[in-house]
N, CA, C and O atoms as a GROMACS GRO file, in nm:
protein
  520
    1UNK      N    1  16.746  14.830  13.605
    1UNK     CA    2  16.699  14.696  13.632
    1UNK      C    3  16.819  14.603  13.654
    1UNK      O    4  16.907  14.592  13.569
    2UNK      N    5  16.819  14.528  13.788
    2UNK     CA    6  16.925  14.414  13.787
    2UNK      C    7  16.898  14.279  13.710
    2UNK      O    8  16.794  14.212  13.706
    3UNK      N    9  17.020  14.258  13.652
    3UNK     CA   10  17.044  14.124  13.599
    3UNK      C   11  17.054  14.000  13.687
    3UNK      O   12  17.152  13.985  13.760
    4UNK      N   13  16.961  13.918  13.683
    4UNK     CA   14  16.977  13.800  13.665
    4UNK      C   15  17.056  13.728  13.645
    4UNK      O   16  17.053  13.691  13.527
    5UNK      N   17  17.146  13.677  13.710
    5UNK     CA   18  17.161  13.527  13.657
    5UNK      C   19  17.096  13.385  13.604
    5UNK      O   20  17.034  13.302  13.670
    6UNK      N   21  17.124  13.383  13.485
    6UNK     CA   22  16.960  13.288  13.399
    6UNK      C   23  17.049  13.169  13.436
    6UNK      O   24  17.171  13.180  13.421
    7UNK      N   25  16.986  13.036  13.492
    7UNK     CA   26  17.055  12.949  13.524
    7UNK      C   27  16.944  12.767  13.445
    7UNK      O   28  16.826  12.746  13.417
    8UNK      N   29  16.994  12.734  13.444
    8UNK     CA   30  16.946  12.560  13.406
    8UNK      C   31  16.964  12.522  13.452
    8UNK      O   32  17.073  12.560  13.496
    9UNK      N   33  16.893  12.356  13.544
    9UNK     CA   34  16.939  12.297  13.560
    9UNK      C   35  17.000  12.126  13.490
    9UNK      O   36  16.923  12.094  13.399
   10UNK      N   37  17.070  12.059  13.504
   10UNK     CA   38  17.092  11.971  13.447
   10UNK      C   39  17.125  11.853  13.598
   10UNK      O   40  17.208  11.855  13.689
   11UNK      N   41  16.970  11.723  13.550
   11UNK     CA   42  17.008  11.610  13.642
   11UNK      C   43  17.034  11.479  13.528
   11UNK      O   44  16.990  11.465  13.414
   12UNK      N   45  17.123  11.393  13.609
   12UNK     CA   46  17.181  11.307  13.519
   12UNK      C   47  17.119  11.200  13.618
   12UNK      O   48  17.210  11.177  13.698
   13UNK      N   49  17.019  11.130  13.649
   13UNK     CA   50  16.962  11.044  13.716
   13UNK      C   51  16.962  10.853  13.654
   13UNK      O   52  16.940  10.802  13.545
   14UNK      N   53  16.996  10.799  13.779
   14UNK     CA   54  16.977  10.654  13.726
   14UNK      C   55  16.894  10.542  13.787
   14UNK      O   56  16.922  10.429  13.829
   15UNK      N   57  16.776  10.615  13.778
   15UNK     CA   58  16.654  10.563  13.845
   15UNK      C   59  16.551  10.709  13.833
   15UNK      O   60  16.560  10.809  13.762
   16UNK      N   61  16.454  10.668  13.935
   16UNK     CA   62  16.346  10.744  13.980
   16UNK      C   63  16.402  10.843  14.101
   16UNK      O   64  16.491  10.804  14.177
   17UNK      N   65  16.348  10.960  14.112
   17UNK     CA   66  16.335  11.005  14.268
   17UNK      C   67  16.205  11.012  14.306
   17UNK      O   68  16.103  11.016  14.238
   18UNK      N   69  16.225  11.014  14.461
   18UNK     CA   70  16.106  11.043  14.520
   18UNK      C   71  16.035  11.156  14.547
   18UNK      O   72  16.095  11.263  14.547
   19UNK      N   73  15.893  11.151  14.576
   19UNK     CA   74  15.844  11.304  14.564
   19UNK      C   75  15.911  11.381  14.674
   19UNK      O   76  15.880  11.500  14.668
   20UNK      N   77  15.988  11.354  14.769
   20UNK     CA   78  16.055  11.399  14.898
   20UNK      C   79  16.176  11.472  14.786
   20UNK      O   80  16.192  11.594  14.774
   21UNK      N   81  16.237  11.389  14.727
   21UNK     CA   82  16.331  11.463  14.654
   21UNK      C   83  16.301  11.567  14.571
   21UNK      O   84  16.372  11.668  14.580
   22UNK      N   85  16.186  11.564  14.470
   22UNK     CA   86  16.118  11.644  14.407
   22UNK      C   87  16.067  11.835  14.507
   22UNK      O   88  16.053  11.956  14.489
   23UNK      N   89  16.060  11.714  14.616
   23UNK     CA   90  15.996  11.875  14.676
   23UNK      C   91  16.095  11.961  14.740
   23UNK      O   92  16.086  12.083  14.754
   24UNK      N   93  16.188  11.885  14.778
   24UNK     CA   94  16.321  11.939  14.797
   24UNK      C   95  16.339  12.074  14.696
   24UNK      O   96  16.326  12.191  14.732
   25UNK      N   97  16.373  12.023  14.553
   25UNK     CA   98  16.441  12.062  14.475
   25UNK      C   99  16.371  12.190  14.414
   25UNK      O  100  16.435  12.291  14.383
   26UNK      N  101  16.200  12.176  14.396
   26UNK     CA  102  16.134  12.274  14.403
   26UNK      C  103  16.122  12.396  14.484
   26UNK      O  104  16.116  12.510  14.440
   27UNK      N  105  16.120  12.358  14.613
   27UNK     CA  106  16.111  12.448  14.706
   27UNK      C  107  16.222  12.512  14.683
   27UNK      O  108  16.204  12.633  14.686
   28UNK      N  109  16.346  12.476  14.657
   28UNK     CA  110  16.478  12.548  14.656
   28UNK      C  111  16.444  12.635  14.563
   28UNK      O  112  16.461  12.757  14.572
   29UNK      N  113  16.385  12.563  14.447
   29UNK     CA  114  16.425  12.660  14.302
   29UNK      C  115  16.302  12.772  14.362
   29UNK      O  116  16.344  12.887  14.372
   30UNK      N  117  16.170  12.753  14.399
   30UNK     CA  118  16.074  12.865  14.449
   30UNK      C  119  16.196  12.972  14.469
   30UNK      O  120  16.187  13.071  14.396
   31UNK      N  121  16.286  12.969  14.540
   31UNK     CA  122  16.343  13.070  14.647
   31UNK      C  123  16.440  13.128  14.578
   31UNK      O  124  16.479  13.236  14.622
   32UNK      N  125  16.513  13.070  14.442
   32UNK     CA  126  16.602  13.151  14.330
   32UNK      C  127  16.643  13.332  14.349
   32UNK      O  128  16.738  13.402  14.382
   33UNK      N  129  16.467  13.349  14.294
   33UNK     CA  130  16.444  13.491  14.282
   33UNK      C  131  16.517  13.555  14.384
   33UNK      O  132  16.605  13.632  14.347
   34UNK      N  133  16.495  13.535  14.536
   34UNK     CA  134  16.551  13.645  14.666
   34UNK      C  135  16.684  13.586  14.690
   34UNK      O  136  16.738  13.589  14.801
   35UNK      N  137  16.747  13.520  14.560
   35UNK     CA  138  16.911  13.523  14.551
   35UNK      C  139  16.904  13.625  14.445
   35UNK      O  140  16.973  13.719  14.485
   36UNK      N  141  16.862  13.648  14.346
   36UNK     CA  142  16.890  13.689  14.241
   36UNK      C  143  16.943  13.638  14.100
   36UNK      O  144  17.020  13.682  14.015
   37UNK      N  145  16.849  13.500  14.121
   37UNK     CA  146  16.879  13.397  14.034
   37UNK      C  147  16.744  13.368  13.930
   37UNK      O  148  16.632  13.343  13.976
   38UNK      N  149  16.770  13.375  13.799
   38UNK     CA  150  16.668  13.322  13.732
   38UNK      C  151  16.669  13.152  13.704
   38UNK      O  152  16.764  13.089  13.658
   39UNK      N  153  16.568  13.111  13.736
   39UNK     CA  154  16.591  12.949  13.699
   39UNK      C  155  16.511  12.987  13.525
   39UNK      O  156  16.419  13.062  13.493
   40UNK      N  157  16.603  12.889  13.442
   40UNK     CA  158  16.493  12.893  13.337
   40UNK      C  159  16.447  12.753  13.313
   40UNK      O  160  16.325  12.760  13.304
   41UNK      N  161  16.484  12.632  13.298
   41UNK     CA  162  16.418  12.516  13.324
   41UNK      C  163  16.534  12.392  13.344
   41UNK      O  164  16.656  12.412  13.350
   42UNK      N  165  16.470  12.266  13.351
   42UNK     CA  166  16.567  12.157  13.378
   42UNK      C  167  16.571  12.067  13.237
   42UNK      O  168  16.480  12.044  13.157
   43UNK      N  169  16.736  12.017  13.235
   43UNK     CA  170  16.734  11.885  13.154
   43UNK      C  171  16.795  11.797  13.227
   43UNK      O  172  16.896  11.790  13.298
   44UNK      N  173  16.677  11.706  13.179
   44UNK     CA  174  16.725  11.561  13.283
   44UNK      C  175  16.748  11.447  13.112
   44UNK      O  176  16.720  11.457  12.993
   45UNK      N  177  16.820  11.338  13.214
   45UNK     CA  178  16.832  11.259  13.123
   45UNK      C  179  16.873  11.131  13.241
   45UNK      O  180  16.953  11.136  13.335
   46UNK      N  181  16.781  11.016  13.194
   46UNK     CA  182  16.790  10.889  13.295
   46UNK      C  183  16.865  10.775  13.247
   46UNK      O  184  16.916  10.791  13.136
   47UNK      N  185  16.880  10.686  13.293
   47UNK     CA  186  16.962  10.569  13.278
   47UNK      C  187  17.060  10.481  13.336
   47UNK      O  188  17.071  10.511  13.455
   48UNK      N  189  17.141  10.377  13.302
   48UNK     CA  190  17.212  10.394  13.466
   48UNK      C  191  17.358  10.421  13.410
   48UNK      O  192  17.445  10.358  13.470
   49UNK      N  193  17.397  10.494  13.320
   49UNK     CA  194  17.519  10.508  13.282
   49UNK      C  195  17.536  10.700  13.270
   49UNK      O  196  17.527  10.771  13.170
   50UNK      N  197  17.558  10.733  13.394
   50UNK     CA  198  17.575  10.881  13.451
   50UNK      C  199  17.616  10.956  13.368
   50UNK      O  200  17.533  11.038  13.330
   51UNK      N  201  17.753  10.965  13.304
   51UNK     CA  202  17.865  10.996  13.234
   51UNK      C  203  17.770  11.040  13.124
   51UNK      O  204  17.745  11.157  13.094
   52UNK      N  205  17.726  10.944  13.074
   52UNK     CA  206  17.671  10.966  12.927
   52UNK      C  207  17.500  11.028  12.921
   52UNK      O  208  17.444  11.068  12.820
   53UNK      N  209  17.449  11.022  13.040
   53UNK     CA  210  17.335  11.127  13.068
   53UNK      C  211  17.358  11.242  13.107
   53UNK      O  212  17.271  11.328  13.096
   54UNK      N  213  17.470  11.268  13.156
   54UNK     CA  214  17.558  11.414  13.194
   54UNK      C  215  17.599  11.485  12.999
   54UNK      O  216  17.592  11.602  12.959
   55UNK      N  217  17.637  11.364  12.923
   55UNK     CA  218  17.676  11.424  12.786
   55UNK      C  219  17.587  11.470  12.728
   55UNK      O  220  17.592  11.581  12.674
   56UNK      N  221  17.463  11.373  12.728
   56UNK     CA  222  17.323  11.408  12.648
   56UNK      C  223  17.259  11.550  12.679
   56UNK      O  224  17.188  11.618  12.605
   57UNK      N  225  17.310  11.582  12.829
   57UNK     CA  226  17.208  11.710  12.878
   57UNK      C  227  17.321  11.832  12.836
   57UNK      O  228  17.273  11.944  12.817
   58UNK      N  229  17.420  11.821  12.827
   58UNK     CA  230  17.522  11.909  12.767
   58UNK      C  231  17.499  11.906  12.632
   58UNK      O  232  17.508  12.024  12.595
   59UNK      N  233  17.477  11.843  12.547
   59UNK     CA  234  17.426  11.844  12.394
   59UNK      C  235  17.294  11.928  12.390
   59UNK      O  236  17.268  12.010  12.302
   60UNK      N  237  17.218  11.899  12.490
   60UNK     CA  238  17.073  11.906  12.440
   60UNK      C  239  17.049  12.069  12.486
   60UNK      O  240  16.967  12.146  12.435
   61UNK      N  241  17.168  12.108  12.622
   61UNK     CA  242  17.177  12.222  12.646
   61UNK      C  243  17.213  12.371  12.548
   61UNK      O  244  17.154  12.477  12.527
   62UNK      N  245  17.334  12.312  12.506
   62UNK     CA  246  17.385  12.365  12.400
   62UNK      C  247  17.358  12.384  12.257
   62UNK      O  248  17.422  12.453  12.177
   63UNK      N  249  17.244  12.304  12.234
   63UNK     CA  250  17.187  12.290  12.123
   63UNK      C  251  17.023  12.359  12.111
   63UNK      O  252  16.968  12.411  12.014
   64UNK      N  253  16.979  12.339  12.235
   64UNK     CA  254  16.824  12.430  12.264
   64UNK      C  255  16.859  12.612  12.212
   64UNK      O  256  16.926  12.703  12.260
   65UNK      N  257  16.759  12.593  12.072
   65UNK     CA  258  16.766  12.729  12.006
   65UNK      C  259  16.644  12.839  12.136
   65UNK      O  260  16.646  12.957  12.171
   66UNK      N  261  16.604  12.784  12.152
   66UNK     CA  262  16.513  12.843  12.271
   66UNK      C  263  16.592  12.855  12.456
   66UNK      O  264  16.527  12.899  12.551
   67UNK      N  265  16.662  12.831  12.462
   67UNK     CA  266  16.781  12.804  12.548
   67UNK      C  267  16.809  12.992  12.618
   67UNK      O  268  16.885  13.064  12.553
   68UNK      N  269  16.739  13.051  12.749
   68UNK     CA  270  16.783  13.159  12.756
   68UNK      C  271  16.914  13.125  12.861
   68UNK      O  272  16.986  13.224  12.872
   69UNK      N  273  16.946  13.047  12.915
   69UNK     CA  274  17.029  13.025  13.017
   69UNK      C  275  17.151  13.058  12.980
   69UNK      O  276  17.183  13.066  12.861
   70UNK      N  277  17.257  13.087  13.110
   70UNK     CA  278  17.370  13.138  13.104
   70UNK      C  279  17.493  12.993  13.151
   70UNK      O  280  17.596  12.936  13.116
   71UNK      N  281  17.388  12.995  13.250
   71UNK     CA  282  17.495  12.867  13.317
   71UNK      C  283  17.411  12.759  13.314
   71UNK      O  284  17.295  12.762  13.273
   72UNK      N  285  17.483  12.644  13.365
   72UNK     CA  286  17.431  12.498  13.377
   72UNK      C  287  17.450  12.432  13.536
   72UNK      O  288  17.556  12.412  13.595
   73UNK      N  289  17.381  12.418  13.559
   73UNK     CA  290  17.397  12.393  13.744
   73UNK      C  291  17.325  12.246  13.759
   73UNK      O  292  17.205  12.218  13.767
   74UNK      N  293  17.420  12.177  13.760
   74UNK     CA  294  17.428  12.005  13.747
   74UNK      C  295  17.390  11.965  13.902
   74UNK      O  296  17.462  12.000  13.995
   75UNK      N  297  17.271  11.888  13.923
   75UNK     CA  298  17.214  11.876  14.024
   75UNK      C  299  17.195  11.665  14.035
   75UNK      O  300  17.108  11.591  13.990
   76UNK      N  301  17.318  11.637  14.113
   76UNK     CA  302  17.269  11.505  14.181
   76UNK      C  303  17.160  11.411  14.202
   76UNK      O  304  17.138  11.435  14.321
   77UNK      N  305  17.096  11.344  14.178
   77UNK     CA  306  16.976  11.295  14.139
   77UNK      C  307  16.982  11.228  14.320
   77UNK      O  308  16.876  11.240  14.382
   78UNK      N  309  17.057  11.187  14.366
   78UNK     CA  310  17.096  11.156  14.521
   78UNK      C  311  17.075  11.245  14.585
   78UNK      O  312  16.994  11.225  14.676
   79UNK      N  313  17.121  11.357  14.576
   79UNK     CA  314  17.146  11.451  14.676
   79UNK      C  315  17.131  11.571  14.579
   79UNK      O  316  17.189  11.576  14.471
   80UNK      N  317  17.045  11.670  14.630
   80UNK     CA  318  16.952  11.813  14.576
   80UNK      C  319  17.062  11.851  14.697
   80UNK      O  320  17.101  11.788  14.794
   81UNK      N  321  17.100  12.002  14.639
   81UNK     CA  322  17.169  12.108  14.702
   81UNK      C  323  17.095  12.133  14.792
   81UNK      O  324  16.980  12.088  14.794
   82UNK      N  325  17.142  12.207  14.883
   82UNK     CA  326  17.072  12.314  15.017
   82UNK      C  327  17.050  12.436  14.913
   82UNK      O  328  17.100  12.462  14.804
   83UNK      N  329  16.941  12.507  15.006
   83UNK     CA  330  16.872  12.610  14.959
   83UNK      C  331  17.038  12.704  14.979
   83UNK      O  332  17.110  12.669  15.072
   84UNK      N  333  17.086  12.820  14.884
   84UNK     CA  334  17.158  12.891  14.861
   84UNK      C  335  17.306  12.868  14.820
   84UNK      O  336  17.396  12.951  14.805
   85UNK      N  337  17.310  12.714  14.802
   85UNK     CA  338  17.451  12.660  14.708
   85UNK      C  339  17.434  12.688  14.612
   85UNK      O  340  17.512  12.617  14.550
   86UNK      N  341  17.365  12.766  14.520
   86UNK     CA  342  17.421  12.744  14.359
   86UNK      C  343  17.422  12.931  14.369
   86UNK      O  344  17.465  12.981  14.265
   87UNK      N  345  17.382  13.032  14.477
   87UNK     CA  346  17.403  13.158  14.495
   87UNK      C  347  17.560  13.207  14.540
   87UNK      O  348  17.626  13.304  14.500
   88UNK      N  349  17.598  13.087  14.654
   88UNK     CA  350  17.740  13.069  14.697
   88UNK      C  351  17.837  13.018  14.570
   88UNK      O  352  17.957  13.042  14.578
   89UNK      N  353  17.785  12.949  14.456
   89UNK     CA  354  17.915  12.938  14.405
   89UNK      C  355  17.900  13.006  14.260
   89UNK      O  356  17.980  12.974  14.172
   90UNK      N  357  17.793  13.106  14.232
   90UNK     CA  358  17.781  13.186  14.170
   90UNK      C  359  17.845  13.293  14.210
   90UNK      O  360  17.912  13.338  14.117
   91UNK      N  361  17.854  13.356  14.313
   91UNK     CA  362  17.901  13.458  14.385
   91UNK      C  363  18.065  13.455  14.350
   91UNK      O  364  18.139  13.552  14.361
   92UNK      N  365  18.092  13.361  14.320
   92UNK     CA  366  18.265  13.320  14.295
   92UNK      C  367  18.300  13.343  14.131
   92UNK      O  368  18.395  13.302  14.063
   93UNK      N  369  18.212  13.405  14.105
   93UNK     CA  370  18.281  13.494  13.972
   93UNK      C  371  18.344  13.411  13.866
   93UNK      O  372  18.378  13.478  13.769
   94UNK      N  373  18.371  13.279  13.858
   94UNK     CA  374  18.468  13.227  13.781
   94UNK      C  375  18.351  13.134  13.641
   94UNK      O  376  18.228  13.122  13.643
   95UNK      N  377  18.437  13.091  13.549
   95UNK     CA  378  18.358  13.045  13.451
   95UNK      C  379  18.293  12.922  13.482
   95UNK      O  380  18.185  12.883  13.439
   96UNK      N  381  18.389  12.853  13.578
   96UNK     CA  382  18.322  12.681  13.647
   96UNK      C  383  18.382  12.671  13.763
   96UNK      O  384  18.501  12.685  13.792
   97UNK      N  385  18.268  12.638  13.844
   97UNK     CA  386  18.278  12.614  13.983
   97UNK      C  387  18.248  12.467  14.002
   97UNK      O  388  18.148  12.421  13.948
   98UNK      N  389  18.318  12.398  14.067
   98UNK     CA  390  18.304  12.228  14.105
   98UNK      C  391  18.298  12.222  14.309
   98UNK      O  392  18.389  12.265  14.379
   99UNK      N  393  18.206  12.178  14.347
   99UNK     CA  394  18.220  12.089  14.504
   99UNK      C  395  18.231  11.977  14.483
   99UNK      O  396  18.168  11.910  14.401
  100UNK      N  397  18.377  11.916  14.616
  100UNK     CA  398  18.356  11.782  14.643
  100UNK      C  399  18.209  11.726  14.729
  100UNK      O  400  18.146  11.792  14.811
  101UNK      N  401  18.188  11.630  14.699
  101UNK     CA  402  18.018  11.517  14.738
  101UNK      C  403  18.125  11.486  14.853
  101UNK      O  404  18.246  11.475  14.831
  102UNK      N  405  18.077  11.477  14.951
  102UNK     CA  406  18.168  11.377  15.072
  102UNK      C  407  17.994  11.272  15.133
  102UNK      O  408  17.878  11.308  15.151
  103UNK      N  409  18.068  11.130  15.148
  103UNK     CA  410  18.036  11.040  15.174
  103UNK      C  411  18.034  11.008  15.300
  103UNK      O  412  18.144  11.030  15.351
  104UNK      N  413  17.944  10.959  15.384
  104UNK     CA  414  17.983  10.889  15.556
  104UNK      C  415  18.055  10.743  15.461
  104UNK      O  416  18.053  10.702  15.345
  105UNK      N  417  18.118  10.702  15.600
  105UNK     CA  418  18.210  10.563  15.595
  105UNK      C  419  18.132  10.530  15.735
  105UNK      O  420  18.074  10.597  15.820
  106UNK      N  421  18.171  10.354  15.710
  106UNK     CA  422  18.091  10.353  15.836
  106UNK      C  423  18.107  10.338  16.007
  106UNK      O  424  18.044  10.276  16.093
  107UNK      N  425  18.237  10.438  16.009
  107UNK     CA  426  18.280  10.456  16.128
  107UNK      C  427  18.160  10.598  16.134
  107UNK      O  428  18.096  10.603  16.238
  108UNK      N  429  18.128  10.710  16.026
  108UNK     CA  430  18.061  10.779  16.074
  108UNK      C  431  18.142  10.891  16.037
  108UNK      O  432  18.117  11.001  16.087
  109UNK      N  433  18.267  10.871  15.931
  109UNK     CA  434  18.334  10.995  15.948
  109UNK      C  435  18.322  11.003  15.786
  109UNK      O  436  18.340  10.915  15.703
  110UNK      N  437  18.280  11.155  15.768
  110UNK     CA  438  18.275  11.206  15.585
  110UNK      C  439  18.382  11.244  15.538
  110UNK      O  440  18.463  11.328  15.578
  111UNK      N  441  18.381  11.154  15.414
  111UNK     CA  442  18.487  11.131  15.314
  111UNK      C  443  18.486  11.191  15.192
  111UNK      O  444  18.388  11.161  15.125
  112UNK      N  445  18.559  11.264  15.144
  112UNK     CA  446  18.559  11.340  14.963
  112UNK      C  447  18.565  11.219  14.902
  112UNK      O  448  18.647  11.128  14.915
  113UNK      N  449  18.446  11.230  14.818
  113UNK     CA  450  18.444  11.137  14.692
  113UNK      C  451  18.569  11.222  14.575
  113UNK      O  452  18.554  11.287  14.472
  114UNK      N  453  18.653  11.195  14.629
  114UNK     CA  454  18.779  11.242  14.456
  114UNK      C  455  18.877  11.194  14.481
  114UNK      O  456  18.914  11.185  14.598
  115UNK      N  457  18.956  11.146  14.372
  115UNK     CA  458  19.074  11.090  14.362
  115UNK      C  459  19.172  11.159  14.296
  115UNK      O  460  19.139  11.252  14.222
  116UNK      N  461  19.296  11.126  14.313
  116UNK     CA  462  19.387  11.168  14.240
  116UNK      C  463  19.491  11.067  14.179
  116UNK      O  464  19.536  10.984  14.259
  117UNK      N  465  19.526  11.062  14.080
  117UNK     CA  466  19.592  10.970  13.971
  117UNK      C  467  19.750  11.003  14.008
  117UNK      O  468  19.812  11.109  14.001
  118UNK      N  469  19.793  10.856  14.055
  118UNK     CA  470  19.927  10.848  14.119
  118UNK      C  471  20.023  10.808  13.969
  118UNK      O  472  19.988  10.808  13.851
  119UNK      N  473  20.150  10.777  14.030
  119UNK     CA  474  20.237  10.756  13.898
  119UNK      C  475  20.232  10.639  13.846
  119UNK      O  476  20.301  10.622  13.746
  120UNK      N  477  20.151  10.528  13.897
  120UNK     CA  478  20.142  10.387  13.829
  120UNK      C  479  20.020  10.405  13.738
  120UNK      O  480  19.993  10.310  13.664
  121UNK      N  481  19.950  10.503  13.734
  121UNK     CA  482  19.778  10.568  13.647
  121UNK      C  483  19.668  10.492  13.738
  121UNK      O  484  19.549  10.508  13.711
  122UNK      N  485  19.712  10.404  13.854
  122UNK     CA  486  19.586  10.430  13.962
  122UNK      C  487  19.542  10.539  14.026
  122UNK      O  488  19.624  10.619  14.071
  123UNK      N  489  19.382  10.562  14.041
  123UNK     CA  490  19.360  10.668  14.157
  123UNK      C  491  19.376  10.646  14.308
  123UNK      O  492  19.338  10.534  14.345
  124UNK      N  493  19.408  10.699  14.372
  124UNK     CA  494  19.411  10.694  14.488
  124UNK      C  495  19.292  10.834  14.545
  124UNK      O  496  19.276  10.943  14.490
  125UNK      N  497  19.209  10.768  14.699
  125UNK     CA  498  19.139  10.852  14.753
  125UNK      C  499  19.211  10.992  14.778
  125UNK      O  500  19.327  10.990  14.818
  126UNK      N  501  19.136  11.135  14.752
  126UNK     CA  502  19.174  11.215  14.836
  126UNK      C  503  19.244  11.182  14.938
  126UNK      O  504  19.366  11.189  14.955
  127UNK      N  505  19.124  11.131  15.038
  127UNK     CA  506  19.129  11.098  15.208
  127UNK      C  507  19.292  11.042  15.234
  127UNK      O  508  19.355  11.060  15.339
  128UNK      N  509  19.341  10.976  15.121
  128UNK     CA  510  19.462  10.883  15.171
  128UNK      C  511  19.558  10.939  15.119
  128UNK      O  512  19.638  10.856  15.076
  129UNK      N  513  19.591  11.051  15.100
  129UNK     CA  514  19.687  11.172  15.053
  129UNK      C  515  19.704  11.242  15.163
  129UNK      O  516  19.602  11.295  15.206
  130UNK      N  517  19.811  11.262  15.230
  130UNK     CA  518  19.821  11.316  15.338
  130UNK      C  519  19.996  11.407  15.328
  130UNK      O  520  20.038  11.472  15.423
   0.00000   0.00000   0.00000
């Protein structure tokens, strides 16, 4: 019998989504299985302070005695993955996998949301690292 990957998800939301988003995110998870992915369920946590609804679902993760999951697959309350991103960065073998979010600007051209911390302890954009 093949193993599974038992996976959770975790959304850190600061508002509502819409049922467009909802069905998104379902339909994806429907399709798990013919990756070879077990979903076992979601923790969400709302509010408008991200950081600290990202902490709560890491507590609540780690702390669920009923908890079969292996990994934690942190899902954007903005933006739901495409169907077979969390198979692609499973496939990469490592203990934590991170993607940059890229943004349109409004010339129309997508930008990495990440910074990097220069020698004065400001961040500066990716984009402006050259």
């Amino acid at each position: 019998m093949t193993k599974y990957p038992k996976v959770a998800f975790g959304i850190a939301a600061y508002g509502h989504q819409s049922p467009r988003w909802w069905k998104q995110l379902v339909d994806a998870t429907g399709l798990l299985w013919r990756e070879g992915i077990q979903y076992t369920r979601t923790y969400w946590s709302g509010g408008s302070n991200v950081d600290i609804n990202r902490n709560r679902i890491v507590d609540e993760w780690r702390k669920d005695e009923d908890n079969p999951s292996e990994w934690l697959f942190w899902i954007d309350a903005d933006n739901p993955p495409p169907i077979g991103a969390l198979h692609r960065l499973l496939s990469l073998g490592k203990e934590m996998v991170s993607g940059l979010y890229f943004s349109g600007t409004i010339d129309q051209e997508m930008s990495p949301i990440a910074y990097v911390r220069n020698k004065q302890g400001a961040y500066n954009s990716l984009k402006t690292i050259r």
